[in-house]
N, CA, C and O atoms as a GROMACS GRO file, in nm:
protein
  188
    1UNK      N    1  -3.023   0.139   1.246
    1UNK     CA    2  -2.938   0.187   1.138
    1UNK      C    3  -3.008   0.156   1.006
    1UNK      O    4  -3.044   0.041   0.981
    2UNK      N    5  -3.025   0.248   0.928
    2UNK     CA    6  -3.061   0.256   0.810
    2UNK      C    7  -3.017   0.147   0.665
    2UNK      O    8  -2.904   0.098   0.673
    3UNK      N    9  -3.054   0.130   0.607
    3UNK     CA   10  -2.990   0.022   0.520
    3UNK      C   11  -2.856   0.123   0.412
    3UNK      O   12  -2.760   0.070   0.356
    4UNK      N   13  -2.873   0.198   0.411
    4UNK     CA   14  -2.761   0.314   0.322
    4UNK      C   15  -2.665   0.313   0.406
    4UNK      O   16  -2.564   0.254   0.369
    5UNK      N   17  -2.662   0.375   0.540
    5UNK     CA   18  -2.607   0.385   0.675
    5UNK      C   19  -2.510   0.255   0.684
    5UNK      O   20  -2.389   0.275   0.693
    6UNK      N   21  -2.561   0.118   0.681
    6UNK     CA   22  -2.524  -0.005   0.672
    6UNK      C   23  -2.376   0.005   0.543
    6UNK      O   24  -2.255  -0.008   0.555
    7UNK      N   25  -2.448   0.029   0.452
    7UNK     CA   26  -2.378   0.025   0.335
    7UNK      C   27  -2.235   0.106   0.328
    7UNK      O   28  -2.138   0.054   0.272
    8UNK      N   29  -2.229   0.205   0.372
    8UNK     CA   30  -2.142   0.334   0.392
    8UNK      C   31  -2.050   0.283   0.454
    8UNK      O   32  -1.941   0.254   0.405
    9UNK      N   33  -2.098   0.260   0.605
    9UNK     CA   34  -1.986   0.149   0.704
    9UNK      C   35  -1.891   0.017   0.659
    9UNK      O   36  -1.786  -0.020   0.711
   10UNK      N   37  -1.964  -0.041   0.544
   10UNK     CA   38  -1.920  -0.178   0.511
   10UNK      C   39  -1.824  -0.128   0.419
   10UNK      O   40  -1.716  -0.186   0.417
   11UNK      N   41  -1.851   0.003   0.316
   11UNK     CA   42  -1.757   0.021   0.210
   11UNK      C   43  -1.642   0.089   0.314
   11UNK      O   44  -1.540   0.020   0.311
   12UNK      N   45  -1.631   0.184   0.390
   12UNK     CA   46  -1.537   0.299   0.435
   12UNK      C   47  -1.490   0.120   0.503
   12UNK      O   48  -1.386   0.100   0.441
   13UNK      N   49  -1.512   0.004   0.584
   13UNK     CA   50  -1.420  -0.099   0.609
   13UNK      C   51  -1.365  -0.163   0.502
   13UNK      O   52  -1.243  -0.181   0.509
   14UNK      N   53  -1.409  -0.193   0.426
   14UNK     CA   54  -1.373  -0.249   0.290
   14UNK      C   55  -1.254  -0.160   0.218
   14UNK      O   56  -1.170  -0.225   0.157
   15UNK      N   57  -1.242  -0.034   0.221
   15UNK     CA   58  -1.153   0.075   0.210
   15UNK      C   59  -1.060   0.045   0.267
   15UNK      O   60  -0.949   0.036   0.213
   16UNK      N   61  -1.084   0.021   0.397
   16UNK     CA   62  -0.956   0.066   0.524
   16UNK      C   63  -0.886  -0.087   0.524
   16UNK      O   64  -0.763  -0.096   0.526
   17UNK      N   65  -0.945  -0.170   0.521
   17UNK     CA   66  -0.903  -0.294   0.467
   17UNK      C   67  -0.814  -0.283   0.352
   17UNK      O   68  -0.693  -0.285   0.370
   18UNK      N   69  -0.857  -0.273   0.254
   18UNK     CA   70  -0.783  -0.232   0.121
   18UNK      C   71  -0.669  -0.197   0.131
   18UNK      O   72  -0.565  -0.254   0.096
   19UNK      N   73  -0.696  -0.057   0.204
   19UNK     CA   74  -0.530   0.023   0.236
   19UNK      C   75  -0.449  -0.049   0.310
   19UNK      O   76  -0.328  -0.067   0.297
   20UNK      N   77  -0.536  -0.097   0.400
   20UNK     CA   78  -0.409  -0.203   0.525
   20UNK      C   79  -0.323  -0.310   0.435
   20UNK      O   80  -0.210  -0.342   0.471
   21UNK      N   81  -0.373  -0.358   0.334
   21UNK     CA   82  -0.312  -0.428   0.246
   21UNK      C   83  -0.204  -0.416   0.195
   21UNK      O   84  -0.110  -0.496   0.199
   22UNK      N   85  -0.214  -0.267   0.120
   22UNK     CA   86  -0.166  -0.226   0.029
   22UNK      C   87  -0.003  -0.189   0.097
   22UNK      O   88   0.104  -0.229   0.052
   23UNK      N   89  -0.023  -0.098   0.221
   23UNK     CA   90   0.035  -0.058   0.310
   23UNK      C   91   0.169  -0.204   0.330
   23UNK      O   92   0.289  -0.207   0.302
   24UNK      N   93   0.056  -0.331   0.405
   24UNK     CA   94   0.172  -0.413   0.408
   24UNK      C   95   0.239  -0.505   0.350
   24UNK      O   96   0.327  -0.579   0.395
   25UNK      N   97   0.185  -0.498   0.225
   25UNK     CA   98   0.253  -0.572   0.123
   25UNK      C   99   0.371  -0.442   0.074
   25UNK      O  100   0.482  -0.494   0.083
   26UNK      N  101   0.383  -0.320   0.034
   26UNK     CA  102   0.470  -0.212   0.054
   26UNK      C  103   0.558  -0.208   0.138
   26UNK      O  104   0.672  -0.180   0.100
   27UNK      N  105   0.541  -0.226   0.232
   27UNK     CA  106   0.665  -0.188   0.384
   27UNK      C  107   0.690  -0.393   0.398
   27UNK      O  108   0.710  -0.414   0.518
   28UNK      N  109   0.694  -0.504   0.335
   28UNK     CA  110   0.677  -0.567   0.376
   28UNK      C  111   0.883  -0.602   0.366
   28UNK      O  112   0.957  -0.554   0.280
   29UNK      N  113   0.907  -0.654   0.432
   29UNK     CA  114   1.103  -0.633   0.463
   29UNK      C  115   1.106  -0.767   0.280
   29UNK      O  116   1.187  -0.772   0.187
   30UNK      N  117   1.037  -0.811   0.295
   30UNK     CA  118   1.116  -0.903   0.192
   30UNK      C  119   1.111  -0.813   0.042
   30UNK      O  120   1.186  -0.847  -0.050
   31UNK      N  121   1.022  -0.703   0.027
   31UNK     CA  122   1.048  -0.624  -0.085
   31UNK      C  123   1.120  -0.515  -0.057
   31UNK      O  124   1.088  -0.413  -0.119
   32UNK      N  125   1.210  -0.509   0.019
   32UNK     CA  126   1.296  -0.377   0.079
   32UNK      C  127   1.425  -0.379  -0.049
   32UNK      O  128   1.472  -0.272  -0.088
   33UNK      N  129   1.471  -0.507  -0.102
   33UNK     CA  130   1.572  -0.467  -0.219
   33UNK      C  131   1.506  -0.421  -0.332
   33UNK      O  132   1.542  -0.311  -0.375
   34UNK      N  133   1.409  -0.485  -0.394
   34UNK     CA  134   1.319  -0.414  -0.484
   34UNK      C  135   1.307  -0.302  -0.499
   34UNK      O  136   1.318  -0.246  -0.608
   35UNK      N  137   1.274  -0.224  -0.351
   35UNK     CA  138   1.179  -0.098  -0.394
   35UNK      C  139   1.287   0.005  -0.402
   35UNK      O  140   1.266   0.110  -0.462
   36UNK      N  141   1.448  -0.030  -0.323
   36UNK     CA  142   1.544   0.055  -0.338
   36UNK      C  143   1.629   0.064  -0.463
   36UNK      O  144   1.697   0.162  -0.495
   37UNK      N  145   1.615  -0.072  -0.542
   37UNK     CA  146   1.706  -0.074  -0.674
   37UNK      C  147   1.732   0.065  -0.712
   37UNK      O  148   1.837   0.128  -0.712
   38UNK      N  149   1.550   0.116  -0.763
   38UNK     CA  150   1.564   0.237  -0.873
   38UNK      C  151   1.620   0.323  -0.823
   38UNK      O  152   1.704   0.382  -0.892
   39UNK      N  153   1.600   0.363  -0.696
   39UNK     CA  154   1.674   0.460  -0.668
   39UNK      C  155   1.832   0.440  -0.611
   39UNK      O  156   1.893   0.544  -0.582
   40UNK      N  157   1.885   0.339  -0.597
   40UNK     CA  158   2.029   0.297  -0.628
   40UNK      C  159   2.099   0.323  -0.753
   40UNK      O  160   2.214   0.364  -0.771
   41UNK      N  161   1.982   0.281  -0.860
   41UNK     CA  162   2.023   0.312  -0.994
   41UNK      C  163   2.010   0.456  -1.051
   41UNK      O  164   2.058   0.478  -1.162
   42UNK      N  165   1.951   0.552  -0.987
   42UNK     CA  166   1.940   0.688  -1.001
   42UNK      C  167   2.060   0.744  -0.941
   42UNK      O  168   2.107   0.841  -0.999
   43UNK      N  169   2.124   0.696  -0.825
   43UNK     CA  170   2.177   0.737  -0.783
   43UNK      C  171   2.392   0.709  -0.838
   43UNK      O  172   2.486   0.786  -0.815
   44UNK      N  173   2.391   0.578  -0.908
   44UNK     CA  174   2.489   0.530  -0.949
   44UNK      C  175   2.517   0.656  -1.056
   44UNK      O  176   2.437   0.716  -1.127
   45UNK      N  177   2.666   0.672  -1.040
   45UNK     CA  178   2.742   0.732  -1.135
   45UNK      C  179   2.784   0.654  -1.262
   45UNK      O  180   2.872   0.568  -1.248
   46UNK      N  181   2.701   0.689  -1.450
   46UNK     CA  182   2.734   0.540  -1.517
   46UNK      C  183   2.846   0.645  -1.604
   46UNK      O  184   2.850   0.618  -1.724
   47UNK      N  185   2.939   0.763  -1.559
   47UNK     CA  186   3.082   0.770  -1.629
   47UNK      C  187   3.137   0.742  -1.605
   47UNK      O  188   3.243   0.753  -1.667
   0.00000   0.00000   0.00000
């Protein structure tokens, strides 16, 4: 394997890593009231 070849692989894991992160800090249950507020509050009638 090429040294570029090398490089490509390490970033596209470094990526997919990244996202896996991102992913479960997002879906994670202890931010489940958080992420629904706004749209509780979009949804509240304020007349």
């Amino acid at each position: 394997m090429s040294v570029s070849g090398l490089g490509y692989l390490i970033f596209t894991l470094l990526l997919a890593v990244v996202m896996g992160g991102i992913i479960a800090y997002y879906y994670n249950p202890k931010r489940k009231q958080k992420i629904e507020e706004p749209k509780r509050r979009m949804l509240d009638d304020e007349q």
